[in-house]
N, C-alpha and C positions, 0 to 999 in steps of 0.2 A: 633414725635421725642423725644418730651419730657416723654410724658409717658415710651420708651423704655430705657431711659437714666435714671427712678424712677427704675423700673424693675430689670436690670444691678445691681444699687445702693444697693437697698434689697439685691438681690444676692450673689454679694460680701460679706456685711455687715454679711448673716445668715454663709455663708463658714467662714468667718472670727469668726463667734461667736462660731462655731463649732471646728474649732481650739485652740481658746481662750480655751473654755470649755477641752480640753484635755488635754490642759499644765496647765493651771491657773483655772480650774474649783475648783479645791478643796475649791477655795476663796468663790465661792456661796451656799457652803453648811453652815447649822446650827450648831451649837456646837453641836448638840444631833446626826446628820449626822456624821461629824466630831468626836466625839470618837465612833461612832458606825465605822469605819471604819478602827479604833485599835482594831477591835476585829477579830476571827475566831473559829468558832466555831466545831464539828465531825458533820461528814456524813458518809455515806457507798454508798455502791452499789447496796443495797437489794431491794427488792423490800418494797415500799411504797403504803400501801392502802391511799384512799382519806382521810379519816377520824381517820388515823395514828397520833398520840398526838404527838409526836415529829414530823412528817413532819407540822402539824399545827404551830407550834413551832420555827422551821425552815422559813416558810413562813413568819412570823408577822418578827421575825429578821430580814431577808434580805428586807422584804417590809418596814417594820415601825421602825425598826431601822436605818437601811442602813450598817448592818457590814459587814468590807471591805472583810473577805474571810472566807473558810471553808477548812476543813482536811480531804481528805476520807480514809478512811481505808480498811476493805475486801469486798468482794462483787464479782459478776460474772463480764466481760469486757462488755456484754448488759446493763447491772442493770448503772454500774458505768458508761457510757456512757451516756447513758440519761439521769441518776440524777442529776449531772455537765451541759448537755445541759438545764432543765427544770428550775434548780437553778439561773443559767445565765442568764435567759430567766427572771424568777421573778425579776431581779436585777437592780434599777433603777443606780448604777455604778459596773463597771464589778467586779466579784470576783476575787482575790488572790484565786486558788486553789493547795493546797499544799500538800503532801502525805509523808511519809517515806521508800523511797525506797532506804534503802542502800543495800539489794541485789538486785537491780532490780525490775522491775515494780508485777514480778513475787511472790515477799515478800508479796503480798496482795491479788494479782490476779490470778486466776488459768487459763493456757493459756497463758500468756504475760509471757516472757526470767527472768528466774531465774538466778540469780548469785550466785557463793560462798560466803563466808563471806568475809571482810576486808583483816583479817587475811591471809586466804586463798588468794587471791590475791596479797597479798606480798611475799607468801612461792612461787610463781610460778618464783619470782627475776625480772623482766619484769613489769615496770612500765605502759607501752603501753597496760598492760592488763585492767590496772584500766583508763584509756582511753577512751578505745574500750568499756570498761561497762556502764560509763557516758553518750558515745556517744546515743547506745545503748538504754539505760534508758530515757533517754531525748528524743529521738526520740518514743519509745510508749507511755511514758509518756505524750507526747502533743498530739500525735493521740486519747490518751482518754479526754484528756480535762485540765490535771493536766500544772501548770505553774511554781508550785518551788518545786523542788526536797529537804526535810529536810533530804542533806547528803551531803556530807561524813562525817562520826565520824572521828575527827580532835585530840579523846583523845590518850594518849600515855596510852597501859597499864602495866604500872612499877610496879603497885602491883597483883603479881598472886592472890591473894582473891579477885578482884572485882569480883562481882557476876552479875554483869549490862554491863560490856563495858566488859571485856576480849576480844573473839575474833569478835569483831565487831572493836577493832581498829586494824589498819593494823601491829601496831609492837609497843615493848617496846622503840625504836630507837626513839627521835623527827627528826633524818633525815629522817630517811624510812617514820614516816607519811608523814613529808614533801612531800617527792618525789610524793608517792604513794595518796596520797589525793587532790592535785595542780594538777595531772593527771585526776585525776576524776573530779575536777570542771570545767579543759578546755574540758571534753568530753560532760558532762551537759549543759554550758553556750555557747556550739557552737552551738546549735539549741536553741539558742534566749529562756531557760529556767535559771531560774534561780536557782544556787548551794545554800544550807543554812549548813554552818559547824556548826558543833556542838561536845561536849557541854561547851561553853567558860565559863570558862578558863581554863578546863582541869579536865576532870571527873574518870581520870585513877589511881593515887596514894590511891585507899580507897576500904575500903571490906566493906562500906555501900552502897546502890541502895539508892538514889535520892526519888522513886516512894514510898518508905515509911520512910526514915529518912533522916534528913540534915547531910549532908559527909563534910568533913573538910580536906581539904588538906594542907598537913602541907609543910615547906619551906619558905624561904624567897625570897625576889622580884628578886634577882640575881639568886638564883637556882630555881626558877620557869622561868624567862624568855630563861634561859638553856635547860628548859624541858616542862612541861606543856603549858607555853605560847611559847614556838618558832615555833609549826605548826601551830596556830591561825597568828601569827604577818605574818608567808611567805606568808600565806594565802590571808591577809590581802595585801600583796605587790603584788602578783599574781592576785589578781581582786575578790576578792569574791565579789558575791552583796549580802548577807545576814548572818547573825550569831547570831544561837540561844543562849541565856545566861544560864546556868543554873543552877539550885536551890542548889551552892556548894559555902562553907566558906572558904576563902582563907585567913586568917589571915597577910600571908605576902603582902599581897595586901591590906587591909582593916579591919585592928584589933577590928572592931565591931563586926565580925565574922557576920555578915548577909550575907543571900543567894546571891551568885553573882548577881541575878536575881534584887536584892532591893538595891545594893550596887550602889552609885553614883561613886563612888572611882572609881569601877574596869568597870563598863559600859559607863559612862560617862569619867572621867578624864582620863583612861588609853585607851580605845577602841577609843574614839571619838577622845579628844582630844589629848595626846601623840601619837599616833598612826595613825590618822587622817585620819578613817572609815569612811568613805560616805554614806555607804549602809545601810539598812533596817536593825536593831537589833532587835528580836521578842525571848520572852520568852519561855522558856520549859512549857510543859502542868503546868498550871496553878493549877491543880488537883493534882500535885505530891503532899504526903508528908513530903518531903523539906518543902513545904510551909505550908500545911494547918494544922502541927502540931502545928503551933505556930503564925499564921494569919487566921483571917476568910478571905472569899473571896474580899469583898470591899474595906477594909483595904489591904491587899498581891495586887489589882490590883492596889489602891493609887503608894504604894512604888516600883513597877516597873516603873511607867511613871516617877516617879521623879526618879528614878536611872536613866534612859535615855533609857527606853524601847519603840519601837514605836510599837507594836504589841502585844498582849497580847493573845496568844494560850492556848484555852479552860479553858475560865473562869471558876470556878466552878456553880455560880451562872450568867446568864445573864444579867441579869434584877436590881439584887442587882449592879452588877460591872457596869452598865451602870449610875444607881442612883448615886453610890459613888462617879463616877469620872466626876460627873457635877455638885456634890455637892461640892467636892475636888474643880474645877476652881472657883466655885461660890463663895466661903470663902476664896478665892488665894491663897490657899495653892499648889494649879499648875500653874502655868501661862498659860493664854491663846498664848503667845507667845510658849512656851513647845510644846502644842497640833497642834498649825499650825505647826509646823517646820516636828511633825511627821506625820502627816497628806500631807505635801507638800511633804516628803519624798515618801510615799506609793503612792500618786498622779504618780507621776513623773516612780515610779518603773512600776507601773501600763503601761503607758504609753511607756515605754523603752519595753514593753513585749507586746506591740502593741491591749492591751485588750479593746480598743475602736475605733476599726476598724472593729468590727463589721462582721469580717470573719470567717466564721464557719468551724469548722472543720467536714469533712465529715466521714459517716459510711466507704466510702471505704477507704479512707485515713486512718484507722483506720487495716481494714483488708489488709491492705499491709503494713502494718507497725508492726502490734503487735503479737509476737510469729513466725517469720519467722524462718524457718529451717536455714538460715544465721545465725541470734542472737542466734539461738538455738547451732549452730555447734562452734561461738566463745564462750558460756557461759564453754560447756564440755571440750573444748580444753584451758579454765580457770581451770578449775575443775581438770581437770588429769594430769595438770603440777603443781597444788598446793598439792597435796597427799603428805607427807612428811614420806618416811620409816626412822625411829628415830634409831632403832634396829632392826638387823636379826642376832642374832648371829649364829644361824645353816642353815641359806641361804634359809626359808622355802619359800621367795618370789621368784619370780611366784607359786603360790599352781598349781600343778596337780592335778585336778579334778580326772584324769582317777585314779593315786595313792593313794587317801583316799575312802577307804571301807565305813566304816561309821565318816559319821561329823555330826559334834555338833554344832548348832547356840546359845550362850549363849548369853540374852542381863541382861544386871546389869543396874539398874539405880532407882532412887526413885521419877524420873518425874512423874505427874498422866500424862497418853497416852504414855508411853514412848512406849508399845509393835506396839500400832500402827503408829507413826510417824516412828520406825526404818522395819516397813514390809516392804515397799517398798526393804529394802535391803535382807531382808529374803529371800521375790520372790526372788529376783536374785540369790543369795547363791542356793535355788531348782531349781531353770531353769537351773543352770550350772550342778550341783551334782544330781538331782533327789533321792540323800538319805538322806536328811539331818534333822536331830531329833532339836527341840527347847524346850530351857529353859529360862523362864520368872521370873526371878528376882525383884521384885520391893519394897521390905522393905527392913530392915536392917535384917542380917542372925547372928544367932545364930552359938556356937561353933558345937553345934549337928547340925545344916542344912548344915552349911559347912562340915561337914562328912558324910550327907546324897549326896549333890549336887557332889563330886566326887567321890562319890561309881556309880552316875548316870555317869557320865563322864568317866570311867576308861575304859569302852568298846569302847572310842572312839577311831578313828585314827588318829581325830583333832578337837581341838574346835577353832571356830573363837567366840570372844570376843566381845561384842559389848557394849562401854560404852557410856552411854550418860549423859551428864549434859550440860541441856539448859541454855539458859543464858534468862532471861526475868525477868520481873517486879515483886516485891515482894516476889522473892523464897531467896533471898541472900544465895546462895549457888553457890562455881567456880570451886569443885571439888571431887572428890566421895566421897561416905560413908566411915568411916574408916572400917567399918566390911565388905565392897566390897574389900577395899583392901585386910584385910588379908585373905578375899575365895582366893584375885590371888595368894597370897603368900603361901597360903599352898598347895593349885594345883601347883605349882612349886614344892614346898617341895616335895609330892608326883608323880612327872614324870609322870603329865596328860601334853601331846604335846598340846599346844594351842598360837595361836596368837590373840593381842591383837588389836584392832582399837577402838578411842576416835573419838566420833562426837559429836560435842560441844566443851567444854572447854580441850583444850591440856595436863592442867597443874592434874598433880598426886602428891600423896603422897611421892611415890618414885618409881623408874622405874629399879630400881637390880631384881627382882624380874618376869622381863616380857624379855625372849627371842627375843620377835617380837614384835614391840610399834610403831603405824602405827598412823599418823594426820590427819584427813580430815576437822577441822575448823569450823565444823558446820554440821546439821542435815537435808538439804535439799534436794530436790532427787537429783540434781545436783552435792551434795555430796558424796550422796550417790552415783548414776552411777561413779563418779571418780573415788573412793576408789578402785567398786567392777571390774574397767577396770585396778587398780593396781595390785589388789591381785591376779586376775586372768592372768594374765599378760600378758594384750591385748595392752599395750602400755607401753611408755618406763615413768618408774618411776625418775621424777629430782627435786621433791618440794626441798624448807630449811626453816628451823626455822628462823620464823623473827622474834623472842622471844628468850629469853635466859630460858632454864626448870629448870637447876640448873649449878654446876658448868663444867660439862661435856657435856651437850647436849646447846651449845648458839648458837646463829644467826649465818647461814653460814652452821650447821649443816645438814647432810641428807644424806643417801646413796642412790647414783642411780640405777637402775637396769634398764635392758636392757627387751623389750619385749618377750614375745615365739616367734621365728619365727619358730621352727622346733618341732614335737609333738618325737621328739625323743631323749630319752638324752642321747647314747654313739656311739659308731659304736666301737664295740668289739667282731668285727671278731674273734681275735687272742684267745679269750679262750676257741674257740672250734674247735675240727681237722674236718673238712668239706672235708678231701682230697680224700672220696669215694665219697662223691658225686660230686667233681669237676671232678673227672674220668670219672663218668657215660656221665656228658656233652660234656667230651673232646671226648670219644669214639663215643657217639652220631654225634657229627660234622665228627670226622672223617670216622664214615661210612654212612655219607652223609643223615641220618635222617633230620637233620635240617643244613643249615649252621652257621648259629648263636645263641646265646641266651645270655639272659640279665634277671638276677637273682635279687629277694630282700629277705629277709629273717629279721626277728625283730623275739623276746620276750621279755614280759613281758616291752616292749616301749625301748627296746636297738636294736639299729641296730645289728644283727650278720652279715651279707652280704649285700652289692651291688654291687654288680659284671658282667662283660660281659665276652663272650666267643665267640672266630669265626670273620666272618666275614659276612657280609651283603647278599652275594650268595658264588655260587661256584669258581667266578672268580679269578682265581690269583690276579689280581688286585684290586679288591671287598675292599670297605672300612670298616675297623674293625666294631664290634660292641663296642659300646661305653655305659657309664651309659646315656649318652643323646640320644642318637637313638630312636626312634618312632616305634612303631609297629600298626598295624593294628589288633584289639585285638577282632575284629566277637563278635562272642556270649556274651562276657562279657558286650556286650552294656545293655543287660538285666538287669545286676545285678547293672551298676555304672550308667546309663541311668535313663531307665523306673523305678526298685524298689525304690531308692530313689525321684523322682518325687513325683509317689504314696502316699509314706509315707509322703511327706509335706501337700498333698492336701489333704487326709485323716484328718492328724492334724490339719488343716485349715476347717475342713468340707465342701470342696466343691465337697468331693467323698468319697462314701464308699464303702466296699468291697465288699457287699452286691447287690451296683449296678446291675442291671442289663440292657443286650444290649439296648433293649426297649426304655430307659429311654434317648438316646442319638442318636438311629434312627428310623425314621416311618419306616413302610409296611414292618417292620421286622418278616417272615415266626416263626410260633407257636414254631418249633421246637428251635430256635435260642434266642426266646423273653426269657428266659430265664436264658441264660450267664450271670454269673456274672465276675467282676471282679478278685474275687479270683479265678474263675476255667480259666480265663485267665491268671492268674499269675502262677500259679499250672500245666497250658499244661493239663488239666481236663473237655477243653470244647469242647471236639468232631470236631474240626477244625481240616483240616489236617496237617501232620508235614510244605508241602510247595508246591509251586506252582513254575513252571519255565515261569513268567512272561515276563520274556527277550527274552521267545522264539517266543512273541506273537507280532505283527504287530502292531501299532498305539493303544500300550497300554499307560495310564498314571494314574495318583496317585488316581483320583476319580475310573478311571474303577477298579483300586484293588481294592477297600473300596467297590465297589459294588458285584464286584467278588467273595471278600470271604465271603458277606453275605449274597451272596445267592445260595452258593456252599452246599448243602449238607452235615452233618454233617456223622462223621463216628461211631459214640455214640453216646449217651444221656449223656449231660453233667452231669461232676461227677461222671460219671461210670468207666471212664479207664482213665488211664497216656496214652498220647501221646506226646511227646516235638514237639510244633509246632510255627513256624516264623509266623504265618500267628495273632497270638492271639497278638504277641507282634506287631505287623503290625498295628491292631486294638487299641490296648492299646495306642500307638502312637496320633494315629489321635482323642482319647476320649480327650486325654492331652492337645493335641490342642485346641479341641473344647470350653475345661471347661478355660483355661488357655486366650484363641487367642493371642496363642505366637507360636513362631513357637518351635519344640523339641529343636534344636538347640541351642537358644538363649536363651529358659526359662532353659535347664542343663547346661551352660557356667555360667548364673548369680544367678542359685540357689545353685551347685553344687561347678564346678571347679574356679571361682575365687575367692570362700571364702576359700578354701581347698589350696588355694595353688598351684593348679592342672593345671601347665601352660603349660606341654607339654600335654596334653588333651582336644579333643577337634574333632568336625565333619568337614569332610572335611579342610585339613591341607594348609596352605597358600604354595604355590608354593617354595615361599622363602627359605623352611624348608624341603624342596625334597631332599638336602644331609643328614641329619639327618634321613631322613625316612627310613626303610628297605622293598624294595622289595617283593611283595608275588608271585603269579602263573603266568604264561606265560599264560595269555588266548587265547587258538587258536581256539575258540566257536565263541563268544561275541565280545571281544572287538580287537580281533588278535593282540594283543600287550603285553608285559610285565607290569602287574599292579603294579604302582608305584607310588607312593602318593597319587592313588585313591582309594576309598573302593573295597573291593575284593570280595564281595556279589553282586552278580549282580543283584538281585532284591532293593539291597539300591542303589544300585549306578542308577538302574530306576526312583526310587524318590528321587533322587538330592544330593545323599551320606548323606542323613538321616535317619534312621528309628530305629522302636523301636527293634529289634531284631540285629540290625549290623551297624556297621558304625564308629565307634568310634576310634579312634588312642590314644595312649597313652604312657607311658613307666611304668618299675616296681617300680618304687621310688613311682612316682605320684598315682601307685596303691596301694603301701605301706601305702600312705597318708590314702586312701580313706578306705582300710581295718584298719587302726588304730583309725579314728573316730567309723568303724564298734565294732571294741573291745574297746572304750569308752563308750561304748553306745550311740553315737549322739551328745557328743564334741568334739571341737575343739580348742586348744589355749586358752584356758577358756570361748570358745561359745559354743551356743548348736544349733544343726542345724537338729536334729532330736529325738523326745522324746526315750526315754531308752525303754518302754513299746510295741513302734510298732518298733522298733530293733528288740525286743524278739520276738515279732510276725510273723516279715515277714524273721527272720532268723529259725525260727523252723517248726519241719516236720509240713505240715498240715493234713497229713493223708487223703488226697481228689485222688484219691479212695482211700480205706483202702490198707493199705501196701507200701503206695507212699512215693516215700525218698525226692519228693520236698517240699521245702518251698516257700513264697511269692518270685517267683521271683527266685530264687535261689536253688540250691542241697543242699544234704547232703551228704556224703559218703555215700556209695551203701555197703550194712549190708551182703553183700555175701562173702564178703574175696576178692574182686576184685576190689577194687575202686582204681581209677587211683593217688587218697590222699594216698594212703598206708595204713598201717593198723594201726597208730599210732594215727591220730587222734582221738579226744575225740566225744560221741555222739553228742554233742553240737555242732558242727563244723557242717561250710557252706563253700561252694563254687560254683564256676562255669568253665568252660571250654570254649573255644572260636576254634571256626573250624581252624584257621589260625593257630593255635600251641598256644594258650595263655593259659593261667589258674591261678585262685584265690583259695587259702584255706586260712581258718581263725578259728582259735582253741580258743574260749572265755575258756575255762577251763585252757587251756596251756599258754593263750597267744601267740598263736604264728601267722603270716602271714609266707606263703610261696607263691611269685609270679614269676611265669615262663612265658619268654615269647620268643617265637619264631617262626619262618616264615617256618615252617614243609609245606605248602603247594608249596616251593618253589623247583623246578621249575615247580613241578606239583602235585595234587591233590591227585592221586594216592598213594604218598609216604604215607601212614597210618601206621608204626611203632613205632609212638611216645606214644600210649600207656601205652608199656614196663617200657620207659625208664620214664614216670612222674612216674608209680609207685614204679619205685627202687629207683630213686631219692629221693624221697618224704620220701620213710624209711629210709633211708642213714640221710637225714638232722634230721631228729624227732629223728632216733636216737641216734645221736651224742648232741642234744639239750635238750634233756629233762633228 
């Protein structure tokens, strides 16, 4: 009994010593422990070999020192995961790990949620978003290891020449940082990490950078608590637990003028005591020169701990600053009192951030946490509410891609890398436009270069402008070259069309001069994607200046713009007399050709027509045709179907045209092994026009696939045109194969819900059977009037799918789909098919020689006979659909013409409509062109 009663006793005693040591251990460490424990020194994420002089370096610090933490910087989310775990691991008390992620974890890390800048986060007006970022940030931030966020920049920036803080603080306003930065530290400090503001007392009033000379900010203690200090002090009321001091003279605070950093006055008397700061105060890099202009390292780290610094971030010297400041207590020129107090500080912060609990954070924890397509979707919907249009004065926002012939990417800047920090934005500019020429700027331009550069420009149809001035350490520079500016002023002068976009610093020389003055805040892709979902005007434009630029453009400022929804910008019908070809239709219905029809017509991206004619059948009672009615549009399934499919998978490479059968079914017969897919696009592969499958007993979709290959070929492939259902049959089920999607669902989510194309679509929901029009009385097949099912009765065998028929649509939604076709492959400012296989699968292929098909698609028939009329241009494509439907599209003219009507109604028989597309067809072409 007694021995179990000793046992218990220990027990308790070691848990109890184990507590002890978490609150009050700091008490049993050595003074040489104890300031090594005000230190932090850099790390990264890189890799470290064993025998790395600075990981050796590293080691003996954290072992034989005991410094309280380290800084990581860039590096991969592997590298920096485990260098943090193996560092922790050496560390006989836990590290303070600390980072500077004021965009996000993303500022360091490639992989982990990028943010806008500060800046940028206030132009969005929506406090909630700097929030969401800290939440955000603090949440991968401790998936990778890190414990204090050194952010939010807390400065106000009031003087447009800073060259160091400009748009990394959130606004010239000390309310907006207020607001905007006390958001960010509850988003930080609600995942139990801790916020550090910075840089107090306020780094914004100066065109000098800290990182190579001591800044002075001028005012007295009333107009600095006004401004510099009122988003440190709210700060301070709102809970921060840390605040970096930094290497800046405040005379009105401290008329010795020494760096805030070494100032008792302004760290101690005002921070601690007036103000009655609890938390962790830790220096700006030790290494700026602020300090080391006018302090060696041992001496600059004395005079922080006696100004009241309890952490001292990147000593210059280790080893020296460890000597100094033991030699400092040992001559009492510090008090050992000083040192415990910050020491019981960091102890205790330590502890509040649970860093001797000894729970690890895991690699999954990690992968479910950092760079999730959530953080990624709130970073962009940061980003594309902060883009701020300053100017439009001739309304160039949204650019139409399809309208500019050639464009000009010009970047100006005198960054070193500026060309490759702003590609990322270039790609985008050629994925949308596929023509776009670049000009690389990066010295100062002479009066002759500036006469050369828009003699280069004058053949454009537009230049987009791209300026860049970073803001980072020792360039002190906030805004362009003067000889950048007068290139933009004389290209005004001279009526070169161009708009302008800054990434970086906002502020210009002068902005008369620039039609279109567009802000993105900064140069990150995150910015970059904003900008280029503004310009293109894939979303709706609502940033505002949370700066004031001059007397005209201040806080509040911004015009909104509304996104594309429509690739079309008139409907102007009226300026052209269309009333023979309204006749032809009117005649057509009345002698019973067709009952109805429903017309679209554009040039040049102006609506001329949308129009319906008739009614739905023959019936007296029969409900009109409307622009919204549905048609059953057969054949065209080929061309708004299967061709485009083709062409993504192609530009994806998971198919080429080359393909052959072989390559997608065994025990395929010699003769057949040979099909490619161009001479099934082409109707060039000896397959027959069709087969009447529905006549046949306990057929289903595999006995087709078998059926037709191994039916007997009527040619050798490539030797003759035959237009045959059976290739696109096949084409179908390859789609499948390479895709395992079904047709349906992979042309609903590649196709018509990006396009817009909502009445579009296979097999049409019941719901929508009043909107549908009617085709053929089948008195064969199905003995019933076909209605709202497909009208092909070999698609309607496989399940009202296939690659040759089945599709329902109207002419608007075809207008749609023929207007990305004369875009070359945009949309809305996307691109959804490269311009290169446009031209390809819309031009003759000449397979056999003399053949008018292209990929997929017709040409006009070169006899005087085509059902287009005779007006189209040789470039022109189309297609035909059995039901009564048809597409042309004139790239030369610009023009769509889409007709669509239910001609097989109330029987098959009626074959008349011939005639009337091609008198139609002349009628409209030439009244249009």
């Amino acid at each position: 009994m007694n021995r179990l009663f000793i046992i218990i006793f220990i027990l308790i005693n070691f848990i109890f010593s184990i507590e002890n040591y978490n609150v009050n251990g700091w008490e049993l460490l050595s003074l040489e422990e104890k300031i090594g424990q005000m230190i932090m020194v850099r790390i990264n994420g890189n890799y470290y070999q064993s025998d790395n002089q600075y990981k050796k370096s590293l080691k003996k610090w954290i072992q034989d020192y005991n410094i309280g933490g380290v800084i990581a910087f860039s590096g991969s989310v592997h590298g920096t995961f485990y260098n943090i775990k193996e560092f922790q691991e050496w560390a006989k008390t836990p590290l303070f790990v600390a980072a500077d992620y004021e965009r996000g974890v993303g500022q360091w890390i490639d992989l982990a949620t990028l943010f806008p800048s500060n800046m940028a986060v206030a132009a969005t007006g929506n406090p909630n978003h700097a929030f969401e970022q800290g939440k955000i940030t603090s949440m991968e931030a401790k998936s990778i290891g890190i414990n204090i966020v050194l952010a939010p920049v807390m400065d106000i920036n009031n003087n447009p020449d800073n060259p160091i803080i400009n748009f990394r603080a959130y606004s010239d306003s000390p309310a907006m940082v207020s607001e905007y930065g006390n958001s960010f530290i509850s988003g930080i400090q609600e995942n139990n990490i801790f916020s550090c503001i910075k840089h107090f007392p306020g780094h914004g009033n100066t065109s000098i950078d800290s990182h190579s000379s001591l800044p002075v900010i001028p005012g007295n203690k009333v107009e600095l608590l006004k401004n510099e200090l009122s988003p440190f002090k709210k700060a301070v009321d709102h809970g921060v637990k840390m605040i970096m001091v930094g290497h800046i003279a405040m005379p009105g605070l401290d008329d010795s003028s020494v760096p805030a950093s070494h100032s008792k006055k302004i760290t101690t008397d005002l921070l601690r005591k007036e103000w009655g700061f609890k938390g962790l105060i830790i220096t700006d890099g030790m290494e700026m020169g602020g300090l080391t202009e006018n302090t060696w390292a041992g001496e600059s780290a004395i005079r922080a701990i006696e100004a009241g610094c309890d952490i001292l971030l990147l000593p210059m010297d280790i080893k020296a600053t460890r000597e100094a400041l033991l030699e400092a207590v040992s001559d009492g020129r510090i008090s050992i009192n000083q040192i415990n107090q910050s020491v019981e500080r960091i102890w205790k912060a330590k502890h509040e951030l649970n860093l001797f609990s000894n729970k690890e954070i895991t690699w999954n924890q990690l992968e479910n946490n950092v760079g999730s397509q959530n953080s990624y979707r709130t970073a962009s919907q940061i980003a594309n509410n902060s883009i701020t249009i300053i100017k439009d004065k001739n309304n160039s926002i949204p650019l139409k891609s399809e309208k500019i012939k050639k464009l000009t990417h010009m970047v100006l800047s005198l960054d070193d890398g500026a060309n490759d920090v702003l590609q990322p934005f270039h790609r985008e500019i050629n994925r949308v436009h596929h023509n776009a020429n670049k000009i690389f700027i990066n010295d100062k331009v002479s009066k002759l270069r500036i006469n050369e550069i828009i003699n280069q420009l004058s053949s454009s149809d537009l230049v987009i402008v791209s300026l860049l001035v970073r803001i980072k350490m020792d360039k002190g520079i906030a805004t362009i070259d003067e000889s950048h500016a007068e290139l933009l002023k004389s290209m005004h002068d001279k009526g070169i069309n161009f708009i302008t976009i800054s990434f970086g610093s906002p502020y210009l020389p002068s902005y008369s001069y620039l039609d279109t003055y567009i802000a993105a805040y900064g140069y990150g892709s995150v910015a970059m994607r904003g900008c280029s979902n503004i310009i293109w005007g894939r979303v709706d434009a609502s940033g505002k200046l949370p700066i004031d630029l001059n007397s005209k453009y201040k806080k509040g400022h911004g015009i909104n713009k509304k996104k594309r929804i429509n690739p079309f910008d008139n409907y102007n019908h009226l300026d052209y007399n269309l009333s023979k070809a309204w006749a032809i239709i009117d005649s057509a219905i009345n002698n019973k050709i067709f009952p109805g029809a429903q017309i679209f017509i554009s040039k040049s991206g102006d609506i001329i027509a949308s129009k319906s004619f008739g009614h739905h059948t023959y019936d007296k009672s029969a409900k009109p045709v409307t622009n919204e009615s549905i048609y059953d549009i057969a054949s065209l399934t080929k061309v708004v179907a299967i061709s485009p499919i083709i062409m993504r998978l192609v530009s994806m490479k998971k198919i080429g045209l080359n393909h052959t059968l072989d390559q997608f079914y065994n025990n395929i017969d010699d003769e057949k092994k040979d099909i490619t897919i161009t001479h099934l696009l082409t109707h060039s592969s000896g397959l027959k026009p069709f087969i009447e499958y529905y006549k046949t007993d306990k057929i289903n979709r595999d006995l087709i696939i078998q059926d037709i290959l191994g039916r007997k070929l009527d040619f050798s492939p490539g030797k003759k045109f035959q237009y045959s259902d059976l290739g696109m049959i096949l084409l179908m089920d390859i789609i499948e194969r390479i895709t395992d999607t079904p047709l349906e669902e992979i042309s609903n989510n590649w196709i018509y819900k990006k396009l817009d194309m909502n009445n579009t679509m296979f097999n049409p929901d019941r719901a929508l059977l009043d909107r549908i029009v009617p085709t053929e009385y089948d008195s064969i097949f199905r003995k019933k009037l076909v209605h709202g099912i497909v009208h092909d009765e070999n698609t309607f065998l496989l399940g009202g799918v296939s690659g040759h028929a089945g599709l329902f649509s109207s002419a608007e939604d075809l207008g749609r789909f023929g207007q990305v076709m004369l875009n070359k492959g945009s949309w809305l400012g996307n691109r959804y098919f490269k311009s290169t296989l446009i031209r390809k699968f819309t031009k003759r292929q000449n397979i056999p020689a003399g053949s008018e098909r292209a990929l997929g698609w017709d040409t006009p028939s070169r006899n005087g006979r085509s059902s287009a009329g005779d007006f189209y241009s040789d470039s022109s494509f189309g297609h035909l659909g059995f039901t009564g439907t048809s597409i042309w599209i004139d790239p030369k003219n610009e023009v769509i013409i889409v007709l669509l009507t239910n001609r097989v109604h109330p029987t098959r028989q009626n074959n008349r409509i011939y005639g009337i597309r091609r008198v139609f067809h002349n009628h409209v072409m030439e009244s249009i062109l």
